[in-house]
Each structure stands twice: as C-alpha cells, then as structure tokens.
Jmol script that loads the backbone (N, CA, C; Angstrom):
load data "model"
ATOM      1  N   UNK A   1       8.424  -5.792   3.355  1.00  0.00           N
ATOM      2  CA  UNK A   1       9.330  -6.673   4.045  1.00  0.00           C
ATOM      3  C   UNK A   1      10.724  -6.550   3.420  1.00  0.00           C
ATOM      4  N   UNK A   2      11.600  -6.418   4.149  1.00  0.00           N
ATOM      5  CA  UNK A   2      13.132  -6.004   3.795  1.00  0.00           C
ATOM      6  C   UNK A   2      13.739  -7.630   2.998  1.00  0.00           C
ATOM      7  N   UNK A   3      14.474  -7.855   2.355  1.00  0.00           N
ATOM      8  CA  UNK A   3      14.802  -8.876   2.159  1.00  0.00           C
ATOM      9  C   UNK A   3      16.519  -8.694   2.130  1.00  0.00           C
ATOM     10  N   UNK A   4      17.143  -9.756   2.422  1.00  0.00           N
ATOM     11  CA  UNK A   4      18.749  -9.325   2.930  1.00  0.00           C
ATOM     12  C   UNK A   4      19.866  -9.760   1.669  1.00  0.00           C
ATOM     13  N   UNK A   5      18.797 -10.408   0.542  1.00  0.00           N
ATOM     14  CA  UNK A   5      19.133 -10.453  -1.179  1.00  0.00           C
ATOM     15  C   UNK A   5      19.451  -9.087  -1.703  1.00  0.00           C
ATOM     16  N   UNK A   6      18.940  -8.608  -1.321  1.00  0.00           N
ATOM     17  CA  UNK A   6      18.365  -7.144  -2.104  1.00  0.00           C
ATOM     18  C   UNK A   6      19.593  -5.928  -1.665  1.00  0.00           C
ATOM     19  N   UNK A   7      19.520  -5.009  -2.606  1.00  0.00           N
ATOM     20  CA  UNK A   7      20.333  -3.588  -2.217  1.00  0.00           C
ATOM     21  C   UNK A   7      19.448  -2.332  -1.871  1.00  0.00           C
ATOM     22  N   UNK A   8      19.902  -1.967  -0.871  1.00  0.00           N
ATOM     23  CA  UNK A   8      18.972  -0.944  -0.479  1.00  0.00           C
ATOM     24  C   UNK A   8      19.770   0.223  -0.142  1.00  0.00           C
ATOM     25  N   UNK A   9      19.051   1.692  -0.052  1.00  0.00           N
ATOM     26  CA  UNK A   9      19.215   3.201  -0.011  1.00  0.00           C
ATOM     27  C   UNK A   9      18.412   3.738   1.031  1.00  0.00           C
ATOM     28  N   UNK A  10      18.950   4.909   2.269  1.00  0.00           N
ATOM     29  CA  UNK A  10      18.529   5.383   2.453  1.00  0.00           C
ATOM     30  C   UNK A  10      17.426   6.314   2.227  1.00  0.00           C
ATOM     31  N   UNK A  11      16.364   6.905   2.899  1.00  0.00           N
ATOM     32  CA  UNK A  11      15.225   8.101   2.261  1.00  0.00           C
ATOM     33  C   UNK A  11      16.449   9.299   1.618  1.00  0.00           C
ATOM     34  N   UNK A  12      17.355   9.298   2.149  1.00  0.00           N
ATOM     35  CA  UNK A  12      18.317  10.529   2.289  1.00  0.00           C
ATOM     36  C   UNK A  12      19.601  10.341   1.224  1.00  0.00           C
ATOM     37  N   UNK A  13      19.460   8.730   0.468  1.00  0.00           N
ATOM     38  CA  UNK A  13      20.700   8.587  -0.256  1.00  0.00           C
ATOM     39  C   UNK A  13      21.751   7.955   0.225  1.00  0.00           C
ATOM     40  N   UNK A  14      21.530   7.275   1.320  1.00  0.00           N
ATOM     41  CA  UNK A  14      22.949   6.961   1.654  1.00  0.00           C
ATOM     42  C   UNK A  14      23.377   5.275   1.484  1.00  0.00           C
ATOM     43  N   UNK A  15      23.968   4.800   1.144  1.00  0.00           N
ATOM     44  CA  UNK A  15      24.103   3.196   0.931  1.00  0.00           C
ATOM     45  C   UNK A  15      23.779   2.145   2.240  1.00  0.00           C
ATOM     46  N   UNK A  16      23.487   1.558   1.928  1.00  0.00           N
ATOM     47  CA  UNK A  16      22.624   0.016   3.225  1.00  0.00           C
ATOM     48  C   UNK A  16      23.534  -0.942   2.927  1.00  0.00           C
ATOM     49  N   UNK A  17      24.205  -1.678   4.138  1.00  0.00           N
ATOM     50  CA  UNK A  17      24.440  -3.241   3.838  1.00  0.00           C
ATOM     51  C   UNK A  17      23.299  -3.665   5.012  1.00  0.00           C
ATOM     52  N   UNK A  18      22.400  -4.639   4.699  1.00  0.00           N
ATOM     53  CA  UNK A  18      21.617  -5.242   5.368  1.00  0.00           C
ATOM     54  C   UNK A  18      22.488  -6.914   5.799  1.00  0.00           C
ATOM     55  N   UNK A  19      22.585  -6.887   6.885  1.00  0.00           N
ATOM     56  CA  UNK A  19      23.431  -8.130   7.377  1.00  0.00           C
ATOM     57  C   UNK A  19      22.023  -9.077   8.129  1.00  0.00           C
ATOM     58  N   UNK A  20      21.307  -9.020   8.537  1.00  0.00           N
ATOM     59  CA  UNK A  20      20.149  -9.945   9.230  1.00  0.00           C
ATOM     60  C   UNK A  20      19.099  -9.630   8.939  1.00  0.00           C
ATOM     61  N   UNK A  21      18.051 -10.093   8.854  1.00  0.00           N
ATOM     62  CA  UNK A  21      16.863  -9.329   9.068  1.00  0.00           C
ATOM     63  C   UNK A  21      15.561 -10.322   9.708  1.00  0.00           C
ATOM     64  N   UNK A  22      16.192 -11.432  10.680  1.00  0.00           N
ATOM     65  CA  UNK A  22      15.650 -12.257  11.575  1.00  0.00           C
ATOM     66  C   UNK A  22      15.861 -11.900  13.113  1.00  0.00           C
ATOM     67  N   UNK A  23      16.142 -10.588  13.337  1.00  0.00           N
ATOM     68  CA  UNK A  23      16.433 -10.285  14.865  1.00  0.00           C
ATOM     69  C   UNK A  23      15.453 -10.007  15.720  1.00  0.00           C
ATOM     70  N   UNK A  24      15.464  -9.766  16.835  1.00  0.00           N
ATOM     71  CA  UNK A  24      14.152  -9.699  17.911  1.00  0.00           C
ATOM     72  C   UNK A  24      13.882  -8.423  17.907  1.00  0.00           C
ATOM     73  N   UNK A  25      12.771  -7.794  18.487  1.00  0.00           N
ATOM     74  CA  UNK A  25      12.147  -6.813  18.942  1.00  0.00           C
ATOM     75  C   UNK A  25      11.816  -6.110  17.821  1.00  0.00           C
ATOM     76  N   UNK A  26      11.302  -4.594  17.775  1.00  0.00           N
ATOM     77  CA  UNK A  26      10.551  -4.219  16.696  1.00  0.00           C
ATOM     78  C   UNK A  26      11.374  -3.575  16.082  1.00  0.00           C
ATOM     79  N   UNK A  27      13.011  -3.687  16.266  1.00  0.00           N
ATOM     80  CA  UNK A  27      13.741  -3.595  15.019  1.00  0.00           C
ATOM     81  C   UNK A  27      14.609  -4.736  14.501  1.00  0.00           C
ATOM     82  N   UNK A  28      13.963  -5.769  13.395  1.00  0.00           N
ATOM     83  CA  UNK A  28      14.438  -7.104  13.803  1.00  0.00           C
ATOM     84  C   UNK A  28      15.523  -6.577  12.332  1.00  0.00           C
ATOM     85  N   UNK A  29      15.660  -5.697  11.544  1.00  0.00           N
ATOM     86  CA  UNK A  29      16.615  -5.608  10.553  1.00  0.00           C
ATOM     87  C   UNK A  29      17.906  -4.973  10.873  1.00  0.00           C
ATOM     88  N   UNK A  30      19.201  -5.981  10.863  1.00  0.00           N
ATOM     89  CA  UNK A  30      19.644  -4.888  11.251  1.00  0.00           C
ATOM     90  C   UNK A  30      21.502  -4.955  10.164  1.00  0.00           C
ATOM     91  N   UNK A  31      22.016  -3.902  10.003  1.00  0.00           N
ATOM     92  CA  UNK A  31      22.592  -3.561   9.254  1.00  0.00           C
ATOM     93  C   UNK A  31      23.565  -2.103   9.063  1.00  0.00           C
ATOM     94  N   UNK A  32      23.817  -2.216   8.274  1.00  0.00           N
ATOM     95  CA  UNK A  32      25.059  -0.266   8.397  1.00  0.00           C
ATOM     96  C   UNK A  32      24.675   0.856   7.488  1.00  0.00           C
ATOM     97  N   UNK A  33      24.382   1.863   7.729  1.00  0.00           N
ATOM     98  CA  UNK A  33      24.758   3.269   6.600  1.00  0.00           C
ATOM     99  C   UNK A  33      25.558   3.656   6.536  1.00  0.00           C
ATOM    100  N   UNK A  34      26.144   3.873   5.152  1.00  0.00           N
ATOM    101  CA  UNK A  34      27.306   4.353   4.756  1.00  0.00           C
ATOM    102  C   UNK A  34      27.492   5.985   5.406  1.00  0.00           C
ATOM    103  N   UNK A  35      27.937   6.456   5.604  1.00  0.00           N
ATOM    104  CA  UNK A  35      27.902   8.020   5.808  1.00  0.00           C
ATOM    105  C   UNK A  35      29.498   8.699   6.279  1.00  0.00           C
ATOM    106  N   UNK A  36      30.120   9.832   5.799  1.00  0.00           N
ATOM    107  CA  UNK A  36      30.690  10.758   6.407  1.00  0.00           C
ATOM    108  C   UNK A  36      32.259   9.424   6.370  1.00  0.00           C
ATOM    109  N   UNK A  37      32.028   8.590   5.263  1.00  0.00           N
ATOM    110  CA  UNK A  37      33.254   7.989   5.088  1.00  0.00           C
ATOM    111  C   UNK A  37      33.301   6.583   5.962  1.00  0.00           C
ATOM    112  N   UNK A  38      32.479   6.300   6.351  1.00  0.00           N
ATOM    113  CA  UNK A  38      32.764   5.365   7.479  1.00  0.00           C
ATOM    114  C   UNK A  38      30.725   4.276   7.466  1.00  0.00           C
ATOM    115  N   UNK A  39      31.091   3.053   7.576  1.00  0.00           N
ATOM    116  CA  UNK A  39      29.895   2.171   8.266  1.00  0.00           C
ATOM    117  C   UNK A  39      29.176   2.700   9.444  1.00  0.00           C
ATOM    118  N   UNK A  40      28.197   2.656   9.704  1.00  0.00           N
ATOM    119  CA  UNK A  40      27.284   2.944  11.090  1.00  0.00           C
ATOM    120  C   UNK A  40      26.363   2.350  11.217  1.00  0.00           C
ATOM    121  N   UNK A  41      26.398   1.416  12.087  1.00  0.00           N
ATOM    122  CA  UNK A  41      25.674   0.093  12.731  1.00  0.00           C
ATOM    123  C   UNK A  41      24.119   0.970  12.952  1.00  0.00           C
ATOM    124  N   UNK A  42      23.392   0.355  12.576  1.00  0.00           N
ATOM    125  CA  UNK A  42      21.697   0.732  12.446  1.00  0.00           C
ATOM    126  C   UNK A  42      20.833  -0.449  12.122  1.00  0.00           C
ATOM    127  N   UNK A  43      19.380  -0.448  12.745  1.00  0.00           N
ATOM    128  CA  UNK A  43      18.516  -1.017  12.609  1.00  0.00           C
ATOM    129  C   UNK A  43      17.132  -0.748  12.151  1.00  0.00           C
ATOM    130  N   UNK A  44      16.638  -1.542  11.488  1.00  0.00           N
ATOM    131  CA  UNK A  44      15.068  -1.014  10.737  1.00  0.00           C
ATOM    132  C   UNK A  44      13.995  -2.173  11.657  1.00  0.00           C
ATOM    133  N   UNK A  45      12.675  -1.560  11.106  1.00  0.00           N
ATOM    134  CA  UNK A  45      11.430  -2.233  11.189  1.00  0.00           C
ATOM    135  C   UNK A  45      11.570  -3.315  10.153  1.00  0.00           C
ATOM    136  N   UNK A  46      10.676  -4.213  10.027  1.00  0.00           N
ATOM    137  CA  UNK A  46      10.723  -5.212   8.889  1.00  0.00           C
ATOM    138  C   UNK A  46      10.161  -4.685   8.185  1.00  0.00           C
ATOM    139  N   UNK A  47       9.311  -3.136   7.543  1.00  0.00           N
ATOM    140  CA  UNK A  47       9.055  -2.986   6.273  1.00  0.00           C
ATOM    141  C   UNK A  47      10.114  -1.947   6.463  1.00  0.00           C
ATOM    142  N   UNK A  48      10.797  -1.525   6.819  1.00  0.00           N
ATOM    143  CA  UNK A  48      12.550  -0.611   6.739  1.00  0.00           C
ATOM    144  C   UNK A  48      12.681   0.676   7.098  1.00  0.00           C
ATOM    145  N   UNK A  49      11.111   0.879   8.205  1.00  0.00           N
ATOM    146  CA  UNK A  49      11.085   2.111   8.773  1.00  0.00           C
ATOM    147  C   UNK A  49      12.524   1.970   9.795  1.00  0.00           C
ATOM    148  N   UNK A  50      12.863   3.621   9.496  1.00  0.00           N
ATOM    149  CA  UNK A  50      14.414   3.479  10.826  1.00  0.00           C
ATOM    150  C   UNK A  50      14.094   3.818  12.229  1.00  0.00           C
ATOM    151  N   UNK A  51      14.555   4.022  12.999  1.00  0.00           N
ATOM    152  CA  UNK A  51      14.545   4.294  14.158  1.00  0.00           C
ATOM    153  C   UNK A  51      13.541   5.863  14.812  1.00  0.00           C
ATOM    154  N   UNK A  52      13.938   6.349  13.561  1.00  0.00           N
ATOM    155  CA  UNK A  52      13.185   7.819  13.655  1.00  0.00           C
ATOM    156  C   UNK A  52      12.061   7.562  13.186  1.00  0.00           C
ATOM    157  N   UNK A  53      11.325   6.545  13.026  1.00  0.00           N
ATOM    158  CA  UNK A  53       9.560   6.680  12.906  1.00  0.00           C
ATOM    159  C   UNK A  53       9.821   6.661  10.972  1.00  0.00           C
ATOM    160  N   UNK A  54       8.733   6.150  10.722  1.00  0.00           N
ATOM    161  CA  UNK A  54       8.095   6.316   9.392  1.00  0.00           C
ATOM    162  C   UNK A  54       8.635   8.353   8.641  1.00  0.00           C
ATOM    163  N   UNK A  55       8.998   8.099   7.860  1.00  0.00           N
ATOM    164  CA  UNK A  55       9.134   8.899   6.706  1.00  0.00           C
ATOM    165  C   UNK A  55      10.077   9.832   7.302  1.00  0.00           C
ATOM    166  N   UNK A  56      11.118   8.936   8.265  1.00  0.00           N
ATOM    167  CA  UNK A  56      12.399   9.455   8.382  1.00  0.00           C
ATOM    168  C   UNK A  56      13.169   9.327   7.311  1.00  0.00           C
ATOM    169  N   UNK A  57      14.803   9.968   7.524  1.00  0.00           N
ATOM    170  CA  UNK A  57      15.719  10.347   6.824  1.00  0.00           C
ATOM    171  C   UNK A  57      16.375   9.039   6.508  1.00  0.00           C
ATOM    172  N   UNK A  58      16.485   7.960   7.750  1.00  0.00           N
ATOM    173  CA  UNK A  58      17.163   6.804   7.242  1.00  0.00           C
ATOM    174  C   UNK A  58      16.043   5.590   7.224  1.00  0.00           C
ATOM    175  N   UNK A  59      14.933   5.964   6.795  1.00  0.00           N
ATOM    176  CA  UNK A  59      13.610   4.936   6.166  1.00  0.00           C
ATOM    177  C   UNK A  59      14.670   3.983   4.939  1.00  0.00           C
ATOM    178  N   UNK A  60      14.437   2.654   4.475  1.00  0.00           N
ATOM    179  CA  UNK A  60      15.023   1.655   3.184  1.00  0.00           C
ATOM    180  C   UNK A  60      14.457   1.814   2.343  1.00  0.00           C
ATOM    181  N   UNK A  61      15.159   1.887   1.089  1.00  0.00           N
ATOM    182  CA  UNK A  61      14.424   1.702  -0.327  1.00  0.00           C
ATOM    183  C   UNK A  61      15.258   1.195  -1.185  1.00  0.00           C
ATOM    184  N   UNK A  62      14.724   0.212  -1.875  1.00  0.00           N
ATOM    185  CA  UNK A  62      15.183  -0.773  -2.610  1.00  0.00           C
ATOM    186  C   UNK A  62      16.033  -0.248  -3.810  1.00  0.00           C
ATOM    187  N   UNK A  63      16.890  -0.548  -4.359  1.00  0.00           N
ATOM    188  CA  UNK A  63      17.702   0.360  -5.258  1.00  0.00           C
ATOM    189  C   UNK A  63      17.461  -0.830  -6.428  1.00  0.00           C
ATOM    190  N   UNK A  64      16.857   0.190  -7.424  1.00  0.00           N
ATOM    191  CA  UNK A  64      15.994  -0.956  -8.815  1.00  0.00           C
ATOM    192  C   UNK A  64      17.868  -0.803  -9.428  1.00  0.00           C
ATOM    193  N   UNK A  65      17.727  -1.867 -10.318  1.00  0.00           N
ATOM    194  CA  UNK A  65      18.672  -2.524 -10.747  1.00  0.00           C
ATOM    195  C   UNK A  65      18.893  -1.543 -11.800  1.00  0.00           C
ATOM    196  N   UNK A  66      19.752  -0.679 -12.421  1.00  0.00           N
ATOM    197  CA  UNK A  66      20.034  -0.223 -13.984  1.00  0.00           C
ATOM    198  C   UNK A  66      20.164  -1.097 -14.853  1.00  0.00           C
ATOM    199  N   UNK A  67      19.415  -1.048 -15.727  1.00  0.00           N
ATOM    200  CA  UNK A  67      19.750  -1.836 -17.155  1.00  0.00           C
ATOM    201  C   UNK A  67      19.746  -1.309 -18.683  1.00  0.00           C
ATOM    202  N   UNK A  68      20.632  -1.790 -19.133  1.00  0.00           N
ATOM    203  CA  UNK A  68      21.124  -1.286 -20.808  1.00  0.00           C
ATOM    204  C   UNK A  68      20.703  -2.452 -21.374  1.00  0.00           C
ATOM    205  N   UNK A  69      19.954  -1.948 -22.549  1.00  0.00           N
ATOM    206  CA  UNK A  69      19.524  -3.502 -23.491  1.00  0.00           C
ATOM    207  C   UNK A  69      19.818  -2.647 -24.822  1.00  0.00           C
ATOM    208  N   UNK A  70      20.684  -3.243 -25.902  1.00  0.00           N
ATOM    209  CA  UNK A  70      21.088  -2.709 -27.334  1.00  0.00           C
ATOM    210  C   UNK A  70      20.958  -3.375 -27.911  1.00  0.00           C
ATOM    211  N   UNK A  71      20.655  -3.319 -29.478  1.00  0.00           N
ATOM    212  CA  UNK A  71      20.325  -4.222 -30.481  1.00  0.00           C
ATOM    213  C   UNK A  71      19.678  -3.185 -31.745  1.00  0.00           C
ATOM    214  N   UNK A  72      19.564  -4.298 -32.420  1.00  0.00           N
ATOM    215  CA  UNK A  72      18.713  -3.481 -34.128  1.00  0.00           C
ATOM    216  C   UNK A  72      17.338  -3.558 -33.955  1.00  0.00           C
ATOM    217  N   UNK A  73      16.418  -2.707 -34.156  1.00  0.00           N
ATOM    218  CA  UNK A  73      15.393  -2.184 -34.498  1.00  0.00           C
ATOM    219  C   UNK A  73      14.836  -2.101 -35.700  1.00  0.00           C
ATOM    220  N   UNK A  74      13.820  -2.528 -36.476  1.00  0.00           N
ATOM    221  CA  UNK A  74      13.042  -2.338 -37.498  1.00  0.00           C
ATOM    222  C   UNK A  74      12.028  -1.047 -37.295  1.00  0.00           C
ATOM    223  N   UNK A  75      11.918  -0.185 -38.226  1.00  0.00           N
ATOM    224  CA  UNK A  75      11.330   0.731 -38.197  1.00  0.00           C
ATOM    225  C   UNK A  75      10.209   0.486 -39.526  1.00  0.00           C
ATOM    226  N   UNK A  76       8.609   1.019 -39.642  1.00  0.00           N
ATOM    227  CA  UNK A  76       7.506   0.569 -40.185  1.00  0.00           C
ATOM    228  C   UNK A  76       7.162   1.940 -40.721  1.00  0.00           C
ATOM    229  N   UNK A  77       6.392   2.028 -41.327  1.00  0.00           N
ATOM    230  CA  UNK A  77       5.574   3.368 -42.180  1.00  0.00           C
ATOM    231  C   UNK A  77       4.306   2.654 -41.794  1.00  0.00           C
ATOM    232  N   UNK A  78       3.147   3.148 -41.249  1.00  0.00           N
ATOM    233  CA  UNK A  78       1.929   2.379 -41.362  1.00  0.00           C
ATOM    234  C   UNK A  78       1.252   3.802 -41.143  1.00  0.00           C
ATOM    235  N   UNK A  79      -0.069   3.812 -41.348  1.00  0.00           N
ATOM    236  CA  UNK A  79      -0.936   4.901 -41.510  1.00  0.00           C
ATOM    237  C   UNK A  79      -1.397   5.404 -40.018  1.00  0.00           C
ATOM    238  N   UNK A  80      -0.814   5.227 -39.103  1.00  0.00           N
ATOM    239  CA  UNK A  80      -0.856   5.707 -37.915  1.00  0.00           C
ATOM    240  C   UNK A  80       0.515   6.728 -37.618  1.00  0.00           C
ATOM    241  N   UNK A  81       1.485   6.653 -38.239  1.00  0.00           N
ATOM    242  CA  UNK A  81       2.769   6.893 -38.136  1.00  0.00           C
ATOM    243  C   UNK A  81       3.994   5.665 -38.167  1.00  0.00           C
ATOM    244  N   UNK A  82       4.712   6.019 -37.623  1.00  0.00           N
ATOM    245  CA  UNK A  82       6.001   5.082 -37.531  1.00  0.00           C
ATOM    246  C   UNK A  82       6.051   4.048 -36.279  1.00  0.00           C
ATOM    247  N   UNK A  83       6.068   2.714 -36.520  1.00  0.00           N
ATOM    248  CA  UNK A  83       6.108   2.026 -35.735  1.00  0.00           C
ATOM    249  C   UNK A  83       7.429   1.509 -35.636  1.00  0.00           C
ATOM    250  N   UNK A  84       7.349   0.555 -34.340  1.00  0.00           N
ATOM    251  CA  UNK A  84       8.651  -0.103 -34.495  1.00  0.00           C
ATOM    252  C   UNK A  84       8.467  -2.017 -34.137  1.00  0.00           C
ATOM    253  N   UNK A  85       9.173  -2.664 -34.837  1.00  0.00           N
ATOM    254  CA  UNK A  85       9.326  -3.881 -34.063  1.00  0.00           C
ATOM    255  C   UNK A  85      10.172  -4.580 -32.877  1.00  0.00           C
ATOM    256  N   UNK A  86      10.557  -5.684 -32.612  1.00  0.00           N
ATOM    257  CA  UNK A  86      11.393  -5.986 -31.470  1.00  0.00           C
ATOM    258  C   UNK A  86      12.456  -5.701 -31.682  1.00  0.00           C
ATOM    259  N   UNK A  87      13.225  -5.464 -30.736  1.00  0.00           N
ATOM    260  CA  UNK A  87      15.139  -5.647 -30.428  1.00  0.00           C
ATOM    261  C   UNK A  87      15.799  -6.811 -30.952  1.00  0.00           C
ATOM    262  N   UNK A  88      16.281  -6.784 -32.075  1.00  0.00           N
ATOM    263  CA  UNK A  88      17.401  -8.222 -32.130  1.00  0.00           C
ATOM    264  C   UNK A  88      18.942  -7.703 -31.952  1.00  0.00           C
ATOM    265  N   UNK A  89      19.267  -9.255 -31.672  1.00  0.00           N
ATOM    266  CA  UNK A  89      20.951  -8.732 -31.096  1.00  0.00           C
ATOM    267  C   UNK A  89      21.764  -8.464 -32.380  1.00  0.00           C
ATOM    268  N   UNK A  90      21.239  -8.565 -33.892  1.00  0.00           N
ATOM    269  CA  UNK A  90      22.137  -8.409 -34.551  1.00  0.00           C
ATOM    270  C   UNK A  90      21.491  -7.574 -36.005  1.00  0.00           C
ATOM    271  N   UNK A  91      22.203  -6.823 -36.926  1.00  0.00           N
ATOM    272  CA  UNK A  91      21.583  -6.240 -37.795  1.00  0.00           C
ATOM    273  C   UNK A  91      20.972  -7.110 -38.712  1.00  0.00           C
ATOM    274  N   UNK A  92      21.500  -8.618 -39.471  1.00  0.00           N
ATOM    275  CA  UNK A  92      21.213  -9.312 -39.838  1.00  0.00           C
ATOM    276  C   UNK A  92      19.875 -10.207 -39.338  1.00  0.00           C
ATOM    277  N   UNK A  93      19.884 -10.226 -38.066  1.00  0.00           N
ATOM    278  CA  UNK A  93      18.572 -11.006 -37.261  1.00  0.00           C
ATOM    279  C   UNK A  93      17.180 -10.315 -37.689  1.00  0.00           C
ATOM    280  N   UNK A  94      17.803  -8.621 -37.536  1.00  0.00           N
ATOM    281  CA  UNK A  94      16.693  -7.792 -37.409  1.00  0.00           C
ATOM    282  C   UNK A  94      16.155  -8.091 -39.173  1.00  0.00           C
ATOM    283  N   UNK A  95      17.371  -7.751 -39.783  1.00  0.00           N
ATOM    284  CA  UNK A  95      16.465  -7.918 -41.364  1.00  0.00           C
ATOM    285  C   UNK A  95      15.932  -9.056 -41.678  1.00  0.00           C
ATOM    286  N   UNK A  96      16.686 -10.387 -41.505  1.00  0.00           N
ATOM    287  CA  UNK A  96      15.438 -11.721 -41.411  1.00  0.00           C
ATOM    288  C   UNK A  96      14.222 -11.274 -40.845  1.00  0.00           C
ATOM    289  N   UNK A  97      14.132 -10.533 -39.419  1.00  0.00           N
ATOM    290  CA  UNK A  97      12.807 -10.664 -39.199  1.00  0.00           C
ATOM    291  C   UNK A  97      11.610  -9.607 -39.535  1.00  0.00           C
ATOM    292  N   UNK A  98      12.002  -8.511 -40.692  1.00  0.00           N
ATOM    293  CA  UNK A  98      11.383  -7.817 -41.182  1.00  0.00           C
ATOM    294  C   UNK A  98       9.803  -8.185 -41.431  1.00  0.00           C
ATOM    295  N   UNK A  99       8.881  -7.686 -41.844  1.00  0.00           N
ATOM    296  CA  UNK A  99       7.184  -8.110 -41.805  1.00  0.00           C
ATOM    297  C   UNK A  99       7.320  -7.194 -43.244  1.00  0.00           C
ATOM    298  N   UNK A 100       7.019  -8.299 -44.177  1.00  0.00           N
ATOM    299  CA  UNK A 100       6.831  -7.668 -45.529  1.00  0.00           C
ATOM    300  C   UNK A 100       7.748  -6.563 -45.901  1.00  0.00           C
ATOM    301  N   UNK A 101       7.239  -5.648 -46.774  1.00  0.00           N
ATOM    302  CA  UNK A 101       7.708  -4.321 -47.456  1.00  0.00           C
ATOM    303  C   UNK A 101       8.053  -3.305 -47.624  1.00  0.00           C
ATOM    304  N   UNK A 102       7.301  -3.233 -46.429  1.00  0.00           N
ATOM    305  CA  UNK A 102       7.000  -2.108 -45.629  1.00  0.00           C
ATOM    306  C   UNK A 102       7.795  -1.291 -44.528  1.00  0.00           C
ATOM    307  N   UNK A 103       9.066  -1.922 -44.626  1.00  0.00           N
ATOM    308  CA  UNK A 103      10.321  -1.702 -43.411  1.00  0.00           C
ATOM    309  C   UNK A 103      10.737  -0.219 -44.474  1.00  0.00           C
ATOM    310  N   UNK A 104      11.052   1.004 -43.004  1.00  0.00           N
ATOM    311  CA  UNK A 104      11.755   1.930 -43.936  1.00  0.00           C
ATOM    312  C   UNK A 104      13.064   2.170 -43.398  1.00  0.00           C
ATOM    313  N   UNK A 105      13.559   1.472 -42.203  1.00  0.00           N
ATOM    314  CA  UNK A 105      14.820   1.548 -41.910  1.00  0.00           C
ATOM    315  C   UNK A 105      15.112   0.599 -40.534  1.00  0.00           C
ATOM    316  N   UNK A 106      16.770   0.210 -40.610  1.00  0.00           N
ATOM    317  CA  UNK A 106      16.737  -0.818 -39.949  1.00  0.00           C
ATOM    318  C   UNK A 106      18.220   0.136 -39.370  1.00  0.00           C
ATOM    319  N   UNK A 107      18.028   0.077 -37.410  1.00  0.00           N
ATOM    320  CA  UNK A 107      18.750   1.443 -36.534  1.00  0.00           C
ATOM    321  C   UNK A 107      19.016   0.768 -35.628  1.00  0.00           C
ATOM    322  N   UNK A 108      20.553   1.072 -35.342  1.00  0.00           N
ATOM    323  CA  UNK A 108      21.190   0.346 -34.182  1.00  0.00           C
ATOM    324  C   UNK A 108      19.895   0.809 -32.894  1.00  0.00           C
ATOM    325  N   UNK A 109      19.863   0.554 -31.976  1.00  0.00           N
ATOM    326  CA  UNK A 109      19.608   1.332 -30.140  1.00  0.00           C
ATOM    327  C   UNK A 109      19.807   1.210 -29.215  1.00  0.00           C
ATOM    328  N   UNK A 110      20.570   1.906 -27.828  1.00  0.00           N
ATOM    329  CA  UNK A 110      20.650   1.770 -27.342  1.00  0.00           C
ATOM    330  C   UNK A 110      19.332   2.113 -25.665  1.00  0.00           C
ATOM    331  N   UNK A 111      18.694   1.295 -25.268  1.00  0.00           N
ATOM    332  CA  UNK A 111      17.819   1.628 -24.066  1.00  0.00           C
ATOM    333  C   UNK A 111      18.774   1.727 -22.816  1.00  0.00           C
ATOM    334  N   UNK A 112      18.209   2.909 -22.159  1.00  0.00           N
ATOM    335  CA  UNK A 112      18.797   2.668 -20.607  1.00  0.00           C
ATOM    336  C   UNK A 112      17.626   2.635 -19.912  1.00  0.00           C
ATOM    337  N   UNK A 113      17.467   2.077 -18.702  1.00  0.00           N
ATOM    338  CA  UNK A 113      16.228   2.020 -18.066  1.00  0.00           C
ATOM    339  C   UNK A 113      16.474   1.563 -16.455  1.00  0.00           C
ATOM    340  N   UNK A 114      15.714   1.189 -15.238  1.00  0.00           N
ATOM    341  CA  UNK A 114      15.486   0.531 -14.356  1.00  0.00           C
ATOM    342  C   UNK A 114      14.614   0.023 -14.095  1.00  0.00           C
ATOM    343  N   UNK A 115      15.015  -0.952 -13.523  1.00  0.00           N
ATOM    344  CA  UNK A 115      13.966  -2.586 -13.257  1.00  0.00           C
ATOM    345  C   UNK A 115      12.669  -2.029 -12.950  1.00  0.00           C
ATOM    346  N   UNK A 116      11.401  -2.028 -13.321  1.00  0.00           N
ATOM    347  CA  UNK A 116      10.134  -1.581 -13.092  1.00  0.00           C
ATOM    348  C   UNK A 116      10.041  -0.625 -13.730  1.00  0.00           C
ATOM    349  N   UNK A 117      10.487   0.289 -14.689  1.00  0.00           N
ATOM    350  CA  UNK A 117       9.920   1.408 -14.905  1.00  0.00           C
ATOM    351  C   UNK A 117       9.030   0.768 -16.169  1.00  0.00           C
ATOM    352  N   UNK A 118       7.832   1.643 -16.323  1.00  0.00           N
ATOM    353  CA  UNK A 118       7.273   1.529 -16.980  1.00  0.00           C
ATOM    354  C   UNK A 118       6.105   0.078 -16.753  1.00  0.00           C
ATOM    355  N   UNK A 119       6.368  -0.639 -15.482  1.00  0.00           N
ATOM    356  CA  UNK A 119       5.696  -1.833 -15.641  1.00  0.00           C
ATOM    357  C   UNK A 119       4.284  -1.321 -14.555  1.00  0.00           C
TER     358      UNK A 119
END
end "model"
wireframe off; spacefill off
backbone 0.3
color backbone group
C-alpha cells in the first residue's frame, strides 16, 4: 500500500511526488515522475504497480532513508577475537563505559547505512 508520507522511486530511478492516494478506479494513486527535466502527471495501483502492468519501468519503491550514526567505540580482546561494544556520543562516555580490563582500544566511527538494512 503506497502511503503519501513516504518518498518514493521509480523501478527505473526516477523521482515520485505522490499527491493523493484516495482516488477512484484501479489507479487510485496518483502523482508525477520526474523525467527529461520536467514533472509528468501519472498514476499507480495502491500497491504502486504503474500503468504498464506489474514489473514495469515506472512500478514505486520506497526510497529507505540514508543514515550516518558516529561516535566512540570500545574495542575487547576476548578469546574469540575482537569484539566491540556500543556507540557513545563521546570519547569520555565510551571510557566510563568500558567492562573491566580488558578494553584494548577506544576508536572514533563513522557508520553509513539505510533504514532496514540488515534488519
């Protein structure tokens, strides 16, 4: 189901503004693709098949959010190899929250990621 919160992408790459998605008939979504410099008025199915049938070129897909999360890292020696503990926002946080003795280094990091990966 399309939701008109959300940012969405063409199968093909191309940018979505979704303006309704309460309209009649069996294309009740309806909205623009970016393309060739210019908006172009288009409509979807309510799960965001386009006009050209299922596993067309202008099918919707949700564009996951990018996210950067940085902070200090504790790094462990344990007999499995090197572990790590949580992200704190500060180098000082991270060394308060050290676990015993056993810390062999404490490393800025930066993660890049998108919303769902890995879940």
């Amino acid at each position: 189901m399309i939701d008109q919160t959300k940012k969405y992408r063409t199968r093909d790459g191309k940018d979505v503004r979704v303006y309704a998605v309460d309209g009649a008939g069996p294309y009740p979504v309806h909205g623009a693709i970016f393309g060739d410099g210019q908006w172009e008025v288009s409509s979807w199915a309510k799960g965001g098949e386009g006009v050209s049938g299922s596993q067309g070129p202008d099918d919707l897909f949700a564009v996951r959010e990018k996210l950067t999360v940085s902070g200090w890292l504790n790094l462990y020696r344990k007999t499995r190899g090197i572990i790590c503990g949580g992200i704190h926002p500060t180098e000082e946080e991270a060394r308060g929250a050290r676990c015993g003795n056993d810390a062999i280094a404490c490393v800025h990091v930066t993660l890049k990621c998108e919303e769902g990966d890995g879940l």
